[in-house]
C-alpha positions, -999 to +999 in steps of 0.1 A: -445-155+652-465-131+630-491-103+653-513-080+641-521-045+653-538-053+686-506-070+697-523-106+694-507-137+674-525-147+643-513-178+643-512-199+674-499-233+678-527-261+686-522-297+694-545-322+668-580-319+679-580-358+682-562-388+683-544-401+650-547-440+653-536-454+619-549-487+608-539-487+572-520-470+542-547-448+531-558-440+561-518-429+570-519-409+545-549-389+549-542-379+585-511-366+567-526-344+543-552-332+566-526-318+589-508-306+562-537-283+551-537-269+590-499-262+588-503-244+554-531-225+571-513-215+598-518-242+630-482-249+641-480-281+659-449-296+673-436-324+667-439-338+705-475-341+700-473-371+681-468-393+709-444-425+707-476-451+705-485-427+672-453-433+658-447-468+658-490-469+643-471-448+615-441-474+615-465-504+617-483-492+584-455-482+567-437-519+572-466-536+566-477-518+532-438-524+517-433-557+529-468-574+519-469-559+482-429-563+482-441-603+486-462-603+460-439-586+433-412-612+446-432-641+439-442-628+408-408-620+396-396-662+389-428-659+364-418-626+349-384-635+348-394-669+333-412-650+304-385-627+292-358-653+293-383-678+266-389-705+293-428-695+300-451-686+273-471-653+287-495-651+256-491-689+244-459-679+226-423-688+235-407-663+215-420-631+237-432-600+219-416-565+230-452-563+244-449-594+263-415-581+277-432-551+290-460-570+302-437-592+324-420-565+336-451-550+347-460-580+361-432-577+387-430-540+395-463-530+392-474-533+422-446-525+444-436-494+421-475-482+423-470-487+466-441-465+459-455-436+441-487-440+468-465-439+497-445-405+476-473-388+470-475-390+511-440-379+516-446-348+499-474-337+525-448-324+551-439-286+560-443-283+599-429-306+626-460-329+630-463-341+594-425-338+590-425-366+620-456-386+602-436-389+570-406-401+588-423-428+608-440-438+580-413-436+557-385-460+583-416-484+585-417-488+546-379-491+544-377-517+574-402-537+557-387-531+518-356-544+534-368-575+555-384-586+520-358-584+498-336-610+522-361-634+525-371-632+490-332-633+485-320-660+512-352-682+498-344-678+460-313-689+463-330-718+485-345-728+458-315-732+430-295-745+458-315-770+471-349-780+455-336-775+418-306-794+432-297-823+403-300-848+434-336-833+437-344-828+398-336-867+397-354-877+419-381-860+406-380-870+370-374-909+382-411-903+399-425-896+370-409-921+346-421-948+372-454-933+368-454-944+338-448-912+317-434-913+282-392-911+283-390-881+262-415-862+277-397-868+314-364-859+297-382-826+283-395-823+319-357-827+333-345-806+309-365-774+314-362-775+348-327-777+348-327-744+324-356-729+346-339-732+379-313-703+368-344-677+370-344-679+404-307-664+410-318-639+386-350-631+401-325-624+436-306-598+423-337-586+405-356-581+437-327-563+453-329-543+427-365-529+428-361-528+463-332-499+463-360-487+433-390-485+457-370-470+485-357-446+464-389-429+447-406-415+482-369-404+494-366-378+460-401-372+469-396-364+505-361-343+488-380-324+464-409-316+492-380-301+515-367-276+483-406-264+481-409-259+518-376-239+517-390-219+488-427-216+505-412-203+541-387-180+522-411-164+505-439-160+540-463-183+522-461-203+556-446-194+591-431-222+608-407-233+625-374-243+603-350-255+627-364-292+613-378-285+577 
């Protein structure tokens, strides 16, 4: 720890001046970067302040922010998949457009990839001990959650090809609707496309699995290229803190 002349420290460690009670993302992530601002200004705060009720509020968000928009992108995905591979007509047209491509794709990663760059933007306010443990908490929270999506989105995907686009089940359906007294060739069309249709969902499985590793991946490079900084910042006394856990 740094003194001046009169043998005093000019930078003493505090505790938070109140309690950090996270009820949401955004609100996560500003308590983040408002402690980050003290620990580039000098307030070193250990790690031990962040009590274990803290912690899992951090881990809470974290799940419920990954797993929620990993749910929407997942039931979104059949639809985008659906579009690229000609079986739904995003624009009115069959025969997708490299811009209807792109616009599936968006479709379903959008919104998980623009949690991911939220949540990275987060992992990259750390350089003490106390943020350092916010952006972990946070951080196992949103990969607990990623996770937990992507098998249920997986095990009920393949639910679906397995069992309700069964031909047993396909049958059935198409003989309700040709004793409902729809047109023959219009419940063999029906029969048809569904039978086609039904191999989205496998794809849209290992799709999801996919985006997953994707999402969890872009806030860990963040978190990696926030520790090279930190190394660089301390090394050259921009900041004095503790590096036993940077």
């Amino acid at each position: 720890m740094a003194k001046d002349g009169g043998g005093s420290p000019d930078v003493i460690p505090v505790a938070p001046s109140s309690e950090i009670h996270p009820r949401g993302l955004l609100e996560a992530l500003s308590y983040i970067d408002q402690n980050f601002a003290n620990e580039l200004g000098g307030c070193l705060i250990k790690a031990r302040f962040l009590t274990t009720k803290q912690r899992l509020e951090f881990m809470e968000v974290g799940f419920r922010s990954s797993f929620v928009s990993g749910l929407v992108s997942a039931t979104l995905t059949p639809v985008a998949i659906g579009v690229i591979e000609q079986y739904i007509p995003m624009f009115g047209d069959a025969n997708p457009t490299l811009f209807d491509t792109c616009s599936a794709f968006l479709l379903a990663l959008g919104f998980s990839l623009g949690y991911a760059l939220f949540i990275a933007k987060g992992a990259m306010s750390y350089i003490g001990e106390y943020t350092r443990a916010m952006v972990l908490n946070l951080l196992g929270g949103m990969i607990f959650g990623a996770i937990a999506k992507a098998i249920i989105a997986f095990i009920a995907f393949h639910f679906i090809y397995f069992k309700l686009f069964s031909d047993k089940m396909l049958l059935w359906a198409v003989a309700k609707l040709y004793y409902a007294k729809v047109s023959q060739s219009t419940v063999a069309n029906i029969y048809y496309w569904l039978q086609g249709f039904k191999g989205v969902f496998l794809t849209s499985a290992y799709f999801v699995v996919v985006t997953t590793l994707i999402f969890i991946i872009i806030p860990l490079i963040a978190m990696f290229f926030a520790w090279r900084r930190n190394i660089k910042l301390i090394a050259a006394g921009v900041v004095d803190v503790d590096t036993s856990n940077i």
